[in-house]
C-alpha positions as CSV (number, residue, x, y, z in Angstrom):
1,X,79.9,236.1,144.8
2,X,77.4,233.3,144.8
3,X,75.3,232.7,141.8
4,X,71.4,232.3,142.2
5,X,70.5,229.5,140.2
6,X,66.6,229.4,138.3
7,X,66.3,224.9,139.0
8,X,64.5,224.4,141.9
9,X,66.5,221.7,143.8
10,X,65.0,218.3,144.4
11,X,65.4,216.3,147.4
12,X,67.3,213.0,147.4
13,X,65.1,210.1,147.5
14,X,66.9,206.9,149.3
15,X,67.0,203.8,147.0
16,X,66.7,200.2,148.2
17,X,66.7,197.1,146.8
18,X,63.7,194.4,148.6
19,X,65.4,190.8,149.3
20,X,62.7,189.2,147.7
21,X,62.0,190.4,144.2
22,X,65.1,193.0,144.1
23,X,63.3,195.7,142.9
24,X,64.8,199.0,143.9
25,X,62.5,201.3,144.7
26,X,62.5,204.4,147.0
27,X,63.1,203.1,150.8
28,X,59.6,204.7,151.8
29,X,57.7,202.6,149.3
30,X,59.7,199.5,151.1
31,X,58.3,198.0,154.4
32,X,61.9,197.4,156.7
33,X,63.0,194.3,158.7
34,X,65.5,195.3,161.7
35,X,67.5,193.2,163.5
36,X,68.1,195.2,166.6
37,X,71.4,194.9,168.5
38,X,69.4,192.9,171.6
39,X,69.5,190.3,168.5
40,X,65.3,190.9,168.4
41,X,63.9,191.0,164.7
42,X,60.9,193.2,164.1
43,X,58.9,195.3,161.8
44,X,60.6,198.8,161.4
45,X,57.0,201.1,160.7
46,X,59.0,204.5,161.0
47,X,62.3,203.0,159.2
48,X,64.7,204.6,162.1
49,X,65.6,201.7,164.4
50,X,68.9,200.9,165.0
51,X,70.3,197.8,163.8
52,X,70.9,195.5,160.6
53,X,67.5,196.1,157.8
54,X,66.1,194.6,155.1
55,X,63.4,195.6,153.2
56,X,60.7,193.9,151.3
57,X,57.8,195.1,148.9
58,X,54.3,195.8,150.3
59,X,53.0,192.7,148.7
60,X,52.7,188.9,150.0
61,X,54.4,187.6,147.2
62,X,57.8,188.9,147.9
63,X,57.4,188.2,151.7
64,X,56.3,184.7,151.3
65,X,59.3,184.2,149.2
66,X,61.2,185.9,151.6
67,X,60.1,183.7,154.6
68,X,60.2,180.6,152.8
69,X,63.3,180.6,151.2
70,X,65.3,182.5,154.1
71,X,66.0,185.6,152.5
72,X,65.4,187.7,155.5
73,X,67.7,185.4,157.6
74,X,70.6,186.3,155.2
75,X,69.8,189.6,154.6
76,X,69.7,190.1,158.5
77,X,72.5,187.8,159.1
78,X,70.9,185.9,161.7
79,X,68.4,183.2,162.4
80,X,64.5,184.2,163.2
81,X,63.1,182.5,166.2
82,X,59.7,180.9,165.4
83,X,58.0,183.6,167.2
84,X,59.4,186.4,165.1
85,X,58.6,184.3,162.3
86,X,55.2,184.0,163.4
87,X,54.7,187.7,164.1
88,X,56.3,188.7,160.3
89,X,53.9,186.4,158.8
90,X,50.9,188.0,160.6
91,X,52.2,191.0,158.8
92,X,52.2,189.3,155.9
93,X,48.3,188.2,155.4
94,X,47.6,191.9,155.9
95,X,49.2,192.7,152.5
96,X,47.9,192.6,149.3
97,X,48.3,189.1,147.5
98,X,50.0,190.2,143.8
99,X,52.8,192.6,143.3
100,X,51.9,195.6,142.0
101,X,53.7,195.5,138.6
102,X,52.1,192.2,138.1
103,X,49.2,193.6,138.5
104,X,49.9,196.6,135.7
105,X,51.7,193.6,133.6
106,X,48.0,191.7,133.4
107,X,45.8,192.3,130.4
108,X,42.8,194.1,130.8
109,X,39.5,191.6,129.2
């Protein structure tokens, strides 16, 4: 006979880790990268695309680093064309400049 149990179950949250700053945080809070299997690399908005991801905090910090130092090309396992490069930086200045535990790490005057 099954027992009824009084917890309330809670849903499992996916964890990743962002190539940048590797802080793991819950996937939704991540923005994703996909290499798709045409070899394309784009912006993954609704995180179901199939192919090779990587994600990256929602702050320009970690996706400068990530752009500059080639993080996303070895998390994706593959070189970005300059266009793609172009179009993930225009992502990029629509993010907000500090990381947000930088921001919570700063002393209040």
């Amino acid at each position: 006979m099954a027992r009824k149990t009084s917890q309330t179950h809670r849903k499992h949250v996916p964890q990743r880790t962002c190539v940048a700053c590797r802080r793991v945080r819950a996937a939704r809070e991540l923005l994703r990268i996909v290499r798709l299997p045409s070899g394309a690399v784009e912006l993954d908005e609704t995180h179901k695309k199939p192919g090779r991801g990587a994600y990256l905090c929602r702050s320009r910090a970690c996706w400068e680093m990530a752009l500059s130092k080639r993080l996303l090309e070895h998390a994706l396992k593959t070189e970005l064309a300059s266009d793609e490069k172009e179009a993930l930086r225009r992502c990029c200045d629509t993010l907000p400049g500090e990381h947000l535990d930088e921001v919570a790490a700063q002393p209040t005057p």
